[in-house]
Chimera marker file (.cmm) of the C-alpha trace (Angstrom):
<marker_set name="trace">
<marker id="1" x="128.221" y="144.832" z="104.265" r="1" g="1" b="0" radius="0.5"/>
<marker id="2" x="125.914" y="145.035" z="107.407" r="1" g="1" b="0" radius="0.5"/>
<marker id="3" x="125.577" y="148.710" z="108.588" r="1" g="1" b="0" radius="0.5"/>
<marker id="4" x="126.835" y="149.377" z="112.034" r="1" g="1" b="0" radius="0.5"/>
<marker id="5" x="123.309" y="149.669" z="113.482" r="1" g="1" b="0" radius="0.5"/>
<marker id="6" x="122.622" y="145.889" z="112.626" r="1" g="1" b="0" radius="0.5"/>
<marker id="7" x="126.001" y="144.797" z="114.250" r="1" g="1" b="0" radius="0.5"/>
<marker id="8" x="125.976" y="147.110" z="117.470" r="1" g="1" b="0" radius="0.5"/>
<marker id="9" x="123.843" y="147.248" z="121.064" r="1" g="1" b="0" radius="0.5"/>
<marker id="10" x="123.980" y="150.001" z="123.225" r="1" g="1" b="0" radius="0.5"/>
<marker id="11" x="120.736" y="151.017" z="125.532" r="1" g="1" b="0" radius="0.5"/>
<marker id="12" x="118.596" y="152.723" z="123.224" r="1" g="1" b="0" radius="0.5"/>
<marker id="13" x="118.029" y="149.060" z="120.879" r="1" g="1" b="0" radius="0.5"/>
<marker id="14" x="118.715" y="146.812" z="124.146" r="1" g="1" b="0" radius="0.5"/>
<marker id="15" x="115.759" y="144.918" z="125.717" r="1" g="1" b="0" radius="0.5"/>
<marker id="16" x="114.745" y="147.116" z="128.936" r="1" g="1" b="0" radius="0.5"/>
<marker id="17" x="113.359" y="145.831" z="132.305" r="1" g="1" b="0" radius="0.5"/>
<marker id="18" x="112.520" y="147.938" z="135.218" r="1" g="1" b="0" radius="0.5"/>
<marker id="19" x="113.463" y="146.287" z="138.870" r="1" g="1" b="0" radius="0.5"/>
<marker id="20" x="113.204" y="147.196" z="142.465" r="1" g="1" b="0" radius="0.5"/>
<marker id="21" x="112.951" y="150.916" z="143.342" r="1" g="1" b="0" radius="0.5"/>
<marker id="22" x="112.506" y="152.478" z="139.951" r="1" g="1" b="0" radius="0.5"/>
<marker id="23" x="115.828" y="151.098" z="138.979" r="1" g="1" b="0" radius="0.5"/>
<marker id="24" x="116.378" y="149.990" z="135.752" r="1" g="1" b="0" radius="0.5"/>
<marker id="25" x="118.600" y="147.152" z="133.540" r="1" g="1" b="0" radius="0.5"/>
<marker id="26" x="119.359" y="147.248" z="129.838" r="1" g="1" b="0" radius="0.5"/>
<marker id="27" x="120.280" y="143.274" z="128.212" r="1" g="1" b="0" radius="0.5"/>
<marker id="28" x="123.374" y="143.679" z="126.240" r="1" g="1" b="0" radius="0.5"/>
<marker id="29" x="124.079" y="140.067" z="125.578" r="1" g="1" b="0" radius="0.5"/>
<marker id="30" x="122.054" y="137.868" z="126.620" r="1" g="1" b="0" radius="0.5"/>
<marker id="31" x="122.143" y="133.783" z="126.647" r="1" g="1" b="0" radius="0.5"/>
<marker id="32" x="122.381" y="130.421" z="128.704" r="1" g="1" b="0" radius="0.5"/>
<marker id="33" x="126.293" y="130.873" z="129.040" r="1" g="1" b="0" radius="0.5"/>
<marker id="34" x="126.661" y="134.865" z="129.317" r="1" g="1" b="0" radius="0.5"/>
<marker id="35" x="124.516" y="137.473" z="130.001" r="1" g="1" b="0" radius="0.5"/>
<marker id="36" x="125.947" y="141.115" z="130.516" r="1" g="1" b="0" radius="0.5"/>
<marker id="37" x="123.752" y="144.218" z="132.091" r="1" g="1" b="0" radius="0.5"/>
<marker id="38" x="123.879" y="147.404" z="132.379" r="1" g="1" b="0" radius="0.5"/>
<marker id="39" x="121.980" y="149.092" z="134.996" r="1" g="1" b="0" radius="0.5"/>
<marker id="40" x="121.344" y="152.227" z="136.671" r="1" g="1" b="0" radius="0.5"/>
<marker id="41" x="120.110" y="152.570" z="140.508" r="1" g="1" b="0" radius="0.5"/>
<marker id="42" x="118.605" y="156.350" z="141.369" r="1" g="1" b="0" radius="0.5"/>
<marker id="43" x="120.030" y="157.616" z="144.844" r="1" g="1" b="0" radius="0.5"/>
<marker id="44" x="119.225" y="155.843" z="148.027" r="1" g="1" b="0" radius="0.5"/>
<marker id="45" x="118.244" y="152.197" z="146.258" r="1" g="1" b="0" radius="0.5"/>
<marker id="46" x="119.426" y="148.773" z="146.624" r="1" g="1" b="0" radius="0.5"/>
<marker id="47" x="119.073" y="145.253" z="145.585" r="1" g="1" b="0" radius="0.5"/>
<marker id="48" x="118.443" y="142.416" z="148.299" r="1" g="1" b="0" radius="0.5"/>
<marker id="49" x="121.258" y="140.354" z="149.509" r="1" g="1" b="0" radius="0.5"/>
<marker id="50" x="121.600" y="137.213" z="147.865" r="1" g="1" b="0" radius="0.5"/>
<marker id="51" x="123.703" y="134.669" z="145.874" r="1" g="1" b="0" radius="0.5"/>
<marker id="52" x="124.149" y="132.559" z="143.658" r="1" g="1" b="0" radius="0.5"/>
<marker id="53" x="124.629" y="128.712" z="142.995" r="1" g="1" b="0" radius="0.5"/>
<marker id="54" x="126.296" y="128.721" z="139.627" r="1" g="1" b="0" radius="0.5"/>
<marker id="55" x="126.513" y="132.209" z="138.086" r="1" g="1" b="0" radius="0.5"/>
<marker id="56" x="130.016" y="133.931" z="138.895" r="1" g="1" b="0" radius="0.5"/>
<marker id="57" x="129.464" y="137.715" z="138.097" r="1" g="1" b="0" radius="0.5"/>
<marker id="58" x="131.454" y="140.755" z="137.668" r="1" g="1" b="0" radius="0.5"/>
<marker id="59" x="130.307" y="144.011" z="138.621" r="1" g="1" b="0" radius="0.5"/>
<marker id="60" x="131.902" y="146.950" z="136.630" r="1" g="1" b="0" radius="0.5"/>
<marker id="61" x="131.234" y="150.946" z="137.802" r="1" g="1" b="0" radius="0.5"/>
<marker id="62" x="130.652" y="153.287" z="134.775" r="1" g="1" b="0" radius="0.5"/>
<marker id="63" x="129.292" y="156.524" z="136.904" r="1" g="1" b="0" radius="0.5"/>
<marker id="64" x="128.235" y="157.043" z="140.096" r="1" g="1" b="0" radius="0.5"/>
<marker id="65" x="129.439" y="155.422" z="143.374" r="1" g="1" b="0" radius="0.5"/>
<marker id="66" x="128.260" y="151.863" z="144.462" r="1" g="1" b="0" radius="0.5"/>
<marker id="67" x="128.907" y="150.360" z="147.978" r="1" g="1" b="0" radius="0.5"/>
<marker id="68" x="128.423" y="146.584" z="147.773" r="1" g="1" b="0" radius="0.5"/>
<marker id="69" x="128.198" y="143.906" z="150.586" r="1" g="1" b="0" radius="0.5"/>
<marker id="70" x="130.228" y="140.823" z="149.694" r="1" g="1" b="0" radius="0.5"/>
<marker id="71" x="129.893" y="138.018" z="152.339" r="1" g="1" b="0" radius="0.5"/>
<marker id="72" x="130.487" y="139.953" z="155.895" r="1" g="1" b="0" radius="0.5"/>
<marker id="73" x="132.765" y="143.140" z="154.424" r="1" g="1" b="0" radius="0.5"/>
<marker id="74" x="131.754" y="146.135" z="152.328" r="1" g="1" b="0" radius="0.5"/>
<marker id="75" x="133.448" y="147.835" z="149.862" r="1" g="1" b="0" radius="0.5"/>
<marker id="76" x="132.696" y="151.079" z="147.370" r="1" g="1" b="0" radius="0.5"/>
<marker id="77" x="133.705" y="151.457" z="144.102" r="1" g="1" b="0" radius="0.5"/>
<marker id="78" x="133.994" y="154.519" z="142.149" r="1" g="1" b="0" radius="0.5"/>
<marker id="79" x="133.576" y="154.748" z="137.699" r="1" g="1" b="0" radius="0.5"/>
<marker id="80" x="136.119" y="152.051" z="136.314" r="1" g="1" b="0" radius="0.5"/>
<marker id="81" x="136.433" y="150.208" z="139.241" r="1" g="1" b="0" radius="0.5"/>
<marker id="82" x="134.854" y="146.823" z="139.752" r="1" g="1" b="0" radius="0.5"/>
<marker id="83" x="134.622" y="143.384" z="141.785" r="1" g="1" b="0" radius="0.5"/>
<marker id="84" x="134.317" y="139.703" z="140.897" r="1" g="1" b="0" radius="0.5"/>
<marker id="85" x="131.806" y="137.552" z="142.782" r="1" g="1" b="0" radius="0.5"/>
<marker id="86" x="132.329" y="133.939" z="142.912" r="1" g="1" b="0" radius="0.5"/>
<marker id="87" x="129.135" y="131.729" z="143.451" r="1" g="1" b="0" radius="0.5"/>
<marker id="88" x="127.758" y="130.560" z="146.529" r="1" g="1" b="0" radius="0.5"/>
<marker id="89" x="128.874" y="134.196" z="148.090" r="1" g="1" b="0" radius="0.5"/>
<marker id="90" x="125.982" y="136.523" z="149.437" r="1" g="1" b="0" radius="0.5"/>
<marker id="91" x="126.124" y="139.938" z="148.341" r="1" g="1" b="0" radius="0.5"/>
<marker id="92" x="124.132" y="143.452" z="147.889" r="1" g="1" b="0" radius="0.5"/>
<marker id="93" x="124.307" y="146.514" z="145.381" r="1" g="1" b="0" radius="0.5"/>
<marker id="94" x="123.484" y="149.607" z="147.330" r="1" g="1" b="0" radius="0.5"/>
<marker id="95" x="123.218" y="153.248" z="146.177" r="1" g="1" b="0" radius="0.5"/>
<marker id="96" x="124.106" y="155.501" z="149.063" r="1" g="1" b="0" radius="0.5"/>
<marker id="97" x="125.303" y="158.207" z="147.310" r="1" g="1" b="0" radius="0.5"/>
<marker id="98" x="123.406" y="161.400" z="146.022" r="1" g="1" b="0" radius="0.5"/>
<marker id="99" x="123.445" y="160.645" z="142.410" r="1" g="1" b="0" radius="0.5"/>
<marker id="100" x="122.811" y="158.098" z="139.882" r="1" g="1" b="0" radius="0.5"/>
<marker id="101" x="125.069" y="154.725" z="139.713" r="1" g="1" b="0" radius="0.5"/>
<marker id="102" x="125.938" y="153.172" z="136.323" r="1" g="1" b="0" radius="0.5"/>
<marker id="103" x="127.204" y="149.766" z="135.815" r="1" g="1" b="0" radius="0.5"/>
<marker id="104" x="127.266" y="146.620" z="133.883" r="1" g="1" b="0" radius="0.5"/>
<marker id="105" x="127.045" y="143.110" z="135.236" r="1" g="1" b="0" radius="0.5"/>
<marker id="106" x="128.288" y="140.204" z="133.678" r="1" g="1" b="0" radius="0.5"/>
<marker id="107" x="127.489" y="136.761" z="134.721" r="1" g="1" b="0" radius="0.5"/>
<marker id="108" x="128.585" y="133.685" z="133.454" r="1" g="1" b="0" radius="0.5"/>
<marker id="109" x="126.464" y="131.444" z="133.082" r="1" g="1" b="0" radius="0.5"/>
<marker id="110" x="123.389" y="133.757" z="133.523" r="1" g="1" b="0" radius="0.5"/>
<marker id="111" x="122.231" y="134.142" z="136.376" r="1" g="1" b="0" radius="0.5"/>
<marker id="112" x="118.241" y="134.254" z="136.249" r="1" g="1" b="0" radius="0.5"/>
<marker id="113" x="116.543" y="131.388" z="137.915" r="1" g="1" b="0" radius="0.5"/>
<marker id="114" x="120.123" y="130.837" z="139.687" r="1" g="1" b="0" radius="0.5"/>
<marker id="115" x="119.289" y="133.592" z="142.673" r="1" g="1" b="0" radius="0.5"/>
<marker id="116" x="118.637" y="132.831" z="146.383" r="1" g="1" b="0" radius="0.5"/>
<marker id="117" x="117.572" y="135.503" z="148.612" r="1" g="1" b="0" radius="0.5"/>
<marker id="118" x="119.204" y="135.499" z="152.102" r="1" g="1" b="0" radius="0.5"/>
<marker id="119" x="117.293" y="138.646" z="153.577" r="1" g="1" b="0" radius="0.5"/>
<link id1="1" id2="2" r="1" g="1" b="0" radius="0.2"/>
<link id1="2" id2="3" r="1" g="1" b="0" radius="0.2"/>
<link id1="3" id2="4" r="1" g="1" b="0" radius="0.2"/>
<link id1="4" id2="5" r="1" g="1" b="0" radius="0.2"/>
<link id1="5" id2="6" r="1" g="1" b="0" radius="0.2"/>
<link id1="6" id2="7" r="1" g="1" b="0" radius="0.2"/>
<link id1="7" id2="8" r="1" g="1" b="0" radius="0.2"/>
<link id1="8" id2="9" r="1" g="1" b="0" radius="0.2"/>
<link id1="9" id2="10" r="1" g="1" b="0" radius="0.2"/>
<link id1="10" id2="11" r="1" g="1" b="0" radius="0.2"/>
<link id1="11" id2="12" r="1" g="1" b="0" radius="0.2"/>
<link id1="12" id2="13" r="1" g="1" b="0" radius="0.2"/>
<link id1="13" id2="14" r="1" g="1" b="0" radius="0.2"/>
<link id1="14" id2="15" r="1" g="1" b="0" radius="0.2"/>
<link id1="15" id2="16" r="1" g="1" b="0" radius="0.2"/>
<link id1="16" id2="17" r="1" g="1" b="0" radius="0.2"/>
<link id1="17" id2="18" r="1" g="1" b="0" radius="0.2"/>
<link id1="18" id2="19" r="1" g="1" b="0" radius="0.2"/>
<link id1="19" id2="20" r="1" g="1" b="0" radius="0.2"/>
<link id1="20" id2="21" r="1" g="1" b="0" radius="0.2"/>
<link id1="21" id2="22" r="1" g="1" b="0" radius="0.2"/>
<link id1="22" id2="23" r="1" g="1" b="0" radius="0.2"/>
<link id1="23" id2="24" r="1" g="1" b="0" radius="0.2"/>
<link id1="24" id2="25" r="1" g="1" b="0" radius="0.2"/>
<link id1="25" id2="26" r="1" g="1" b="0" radius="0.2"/>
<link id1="26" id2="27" r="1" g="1" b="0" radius="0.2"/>
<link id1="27" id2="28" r="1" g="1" b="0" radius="0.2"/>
<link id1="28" id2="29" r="1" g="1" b="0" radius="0.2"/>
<link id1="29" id2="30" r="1" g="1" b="0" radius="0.2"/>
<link id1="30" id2="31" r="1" g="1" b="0" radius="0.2"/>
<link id1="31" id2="32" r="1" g="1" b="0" radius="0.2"/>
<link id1="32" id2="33" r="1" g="1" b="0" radius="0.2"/>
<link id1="33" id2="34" r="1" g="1" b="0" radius="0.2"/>
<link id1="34" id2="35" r="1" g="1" b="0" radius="0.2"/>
<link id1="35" id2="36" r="1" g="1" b="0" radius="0.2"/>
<link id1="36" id2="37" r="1" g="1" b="0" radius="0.2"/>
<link id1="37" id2="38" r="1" g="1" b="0" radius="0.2"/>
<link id1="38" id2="39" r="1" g="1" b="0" radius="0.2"/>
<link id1="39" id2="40" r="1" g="1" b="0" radius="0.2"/>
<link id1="40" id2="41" r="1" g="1" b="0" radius="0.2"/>
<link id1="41" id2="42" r="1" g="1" b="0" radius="0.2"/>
<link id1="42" id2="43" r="1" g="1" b="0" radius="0.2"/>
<link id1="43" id2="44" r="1" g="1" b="0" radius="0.2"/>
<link id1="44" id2="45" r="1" g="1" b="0" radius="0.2"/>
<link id1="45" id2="46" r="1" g="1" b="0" radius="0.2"/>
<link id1="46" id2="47" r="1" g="1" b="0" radius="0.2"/>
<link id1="47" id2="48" r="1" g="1" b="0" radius="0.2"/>
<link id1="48" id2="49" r="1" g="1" b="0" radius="0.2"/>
<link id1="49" id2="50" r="1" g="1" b="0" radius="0.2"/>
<link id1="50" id2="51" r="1" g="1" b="0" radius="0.2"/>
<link id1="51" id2="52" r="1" g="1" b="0" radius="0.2"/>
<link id1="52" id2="53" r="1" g="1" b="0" radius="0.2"/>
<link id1="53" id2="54" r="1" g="1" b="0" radius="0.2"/>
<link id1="54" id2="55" r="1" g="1" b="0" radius="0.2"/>
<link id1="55" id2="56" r="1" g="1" b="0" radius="0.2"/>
<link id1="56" id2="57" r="1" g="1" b="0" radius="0.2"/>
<link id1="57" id2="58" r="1" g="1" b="0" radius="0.2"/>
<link id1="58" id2="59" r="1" g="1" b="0" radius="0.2"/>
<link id1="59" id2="60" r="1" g="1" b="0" radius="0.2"/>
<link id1="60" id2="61" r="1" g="1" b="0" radius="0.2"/>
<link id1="61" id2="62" r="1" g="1" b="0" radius="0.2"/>
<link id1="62" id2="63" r="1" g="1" b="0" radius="0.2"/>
<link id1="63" id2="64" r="1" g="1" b="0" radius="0.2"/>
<link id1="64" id2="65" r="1" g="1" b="0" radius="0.2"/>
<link id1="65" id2="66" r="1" g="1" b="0" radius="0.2"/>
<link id1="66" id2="67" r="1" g="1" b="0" radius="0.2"/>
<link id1="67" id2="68" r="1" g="1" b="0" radius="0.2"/>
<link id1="68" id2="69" r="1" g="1" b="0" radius="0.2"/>
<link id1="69" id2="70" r="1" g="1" b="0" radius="0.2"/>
<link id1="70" id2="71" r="1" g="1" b="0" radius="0.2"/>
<link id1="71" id2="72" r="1" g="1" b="0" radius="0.2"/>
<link id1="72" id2="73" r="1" g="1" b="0" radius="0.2"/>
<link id1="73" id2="74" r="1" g="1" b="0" radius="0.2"/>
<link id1="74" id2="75" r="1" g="1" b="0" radius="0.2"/>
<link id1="75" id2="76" r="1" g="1" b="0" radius="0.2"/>
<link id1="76" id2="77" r="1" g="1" b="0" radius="0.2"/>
<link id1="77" id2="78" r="1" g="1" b="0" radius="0.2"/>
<link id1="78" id2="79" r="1" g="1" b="0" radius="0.2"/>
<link id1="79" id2="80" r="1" g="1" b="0" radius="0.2"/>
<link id1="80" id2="81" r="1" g="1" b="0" radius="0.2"/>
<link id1="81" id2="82" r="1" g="1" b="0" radius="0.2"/>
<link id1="82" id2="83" r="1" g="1" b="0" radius="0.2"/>
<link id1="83" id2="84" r="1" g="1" b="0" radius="0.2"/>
<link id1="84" id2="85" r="1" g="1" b="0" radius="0.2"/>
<link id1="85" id2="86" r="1" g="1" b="0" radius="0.2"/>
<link id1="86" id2="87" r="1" g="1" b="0" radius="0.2"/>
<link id1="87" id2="88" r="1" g="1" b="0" radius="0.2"/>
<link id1="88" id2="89" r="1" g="1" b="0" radius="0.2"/>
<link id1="89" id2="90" r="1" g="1" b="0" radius="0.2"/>
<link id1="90" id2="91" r="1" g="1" b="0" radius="0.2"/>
<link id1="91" id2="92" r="1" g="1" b="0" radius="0.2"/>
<link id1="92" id2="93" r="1" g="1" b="0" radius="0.2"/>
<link id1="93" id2="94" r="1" g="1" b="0" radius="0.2"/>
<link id1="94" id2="95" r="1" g="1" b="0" radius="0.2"/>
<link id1="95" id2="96" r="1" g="1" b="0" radius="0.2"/>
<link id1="96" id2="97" r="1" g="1" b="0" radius="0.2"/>
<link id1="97" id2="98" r="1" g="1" b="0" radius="0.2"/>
<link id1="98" id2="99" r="1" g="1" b="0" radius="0.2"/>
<link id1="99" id2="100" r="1" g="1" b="0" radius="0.2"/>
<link id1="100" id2="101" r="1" g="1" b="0" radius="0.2"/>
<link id1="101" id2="102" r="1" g="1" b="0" radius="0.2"/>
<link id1="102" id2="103" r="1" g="1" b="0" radius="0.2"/>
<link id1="103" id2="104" r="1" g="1" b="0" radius="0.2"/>
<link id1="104" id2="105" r="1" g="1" b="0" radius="0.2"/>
<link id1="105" id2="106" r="1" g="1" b="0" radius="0.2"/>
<link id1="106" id2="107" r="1" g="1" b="0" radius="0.2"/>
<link id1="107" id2="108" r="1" g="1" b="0" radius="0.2"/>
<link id1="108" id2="109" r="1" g="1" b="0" radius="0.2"/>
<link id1="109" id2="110" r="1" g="1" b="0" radius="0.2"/>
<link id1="110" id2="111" r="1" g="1" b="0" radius="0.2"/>
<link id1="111" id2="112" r="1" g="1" b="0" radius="0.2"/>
<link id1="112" id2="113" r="1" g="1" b="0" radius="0.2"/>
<link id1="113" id2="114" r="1" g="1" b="0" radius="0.2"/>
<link id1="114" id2="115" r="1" g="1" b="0" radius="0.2"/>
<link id1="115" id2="116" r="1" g="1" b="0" radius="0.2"/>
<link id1="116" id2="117" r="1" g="1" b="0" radius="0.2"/>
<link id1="117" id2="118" r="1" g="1" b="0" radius="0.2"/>
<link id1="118" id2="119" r="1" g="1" b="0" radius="0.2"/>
</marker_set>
């Protein structure tokens, strides 16, 4: 029987990446045809606008307070709340809140290699 350390991820065995502003991204799962994320943005950072040709991603809130720019309209989302972005559609993660934001990111397929920056 394999011992629940073998079987499980979490972000203290995940492969660890640093991006942007001293923000950083832990890979869960991580493949050609799914790749989920979770990351954590310090106060007052953000990602670039951009999209996606082929990856369709879900953004899911697990602390903290993101606002998010989806095409021309902006939303926030609060811990358990969370968005769908179909590809082809320009958006941007921003942390304008006071404390850290926690989330995961799933994207099917993955979506490195698959971003264009519109900024």
């Amino acid at each position: 029987m394999r011992k629940k350390s073998d079987i499980t991820v979490s972000i203290n065995n995940a492969e660890h990446y640093v991006w942007g502003d001293n923000c950083d991204g832990w890979h869960l799962v991580k493949s050609d045809s799914l790749s989920i994320i979770q990351e954590r943005m310090p106060p007052g950072t953000s990602e670039v606008k951009h999209f996606h040709q082929k990856a369709r991603q879900f953004f899911f809130v697990l602390s903290g307070e993101a606002t998010l720019e989806i095409g021309d309209k902006t939303t926030r989302l609060t811990a358990n709340e969370g968005v769908e972005i179909p590809p082809l559609v320009a958006h941007k993660m921003r942390n304008d809140s006071s404390s850290d934001l926690v989330f995961t990111v799933t994207s099917m397929p993955k979506s490195h290699g698959d971003r264009v920056v519109v900024e």
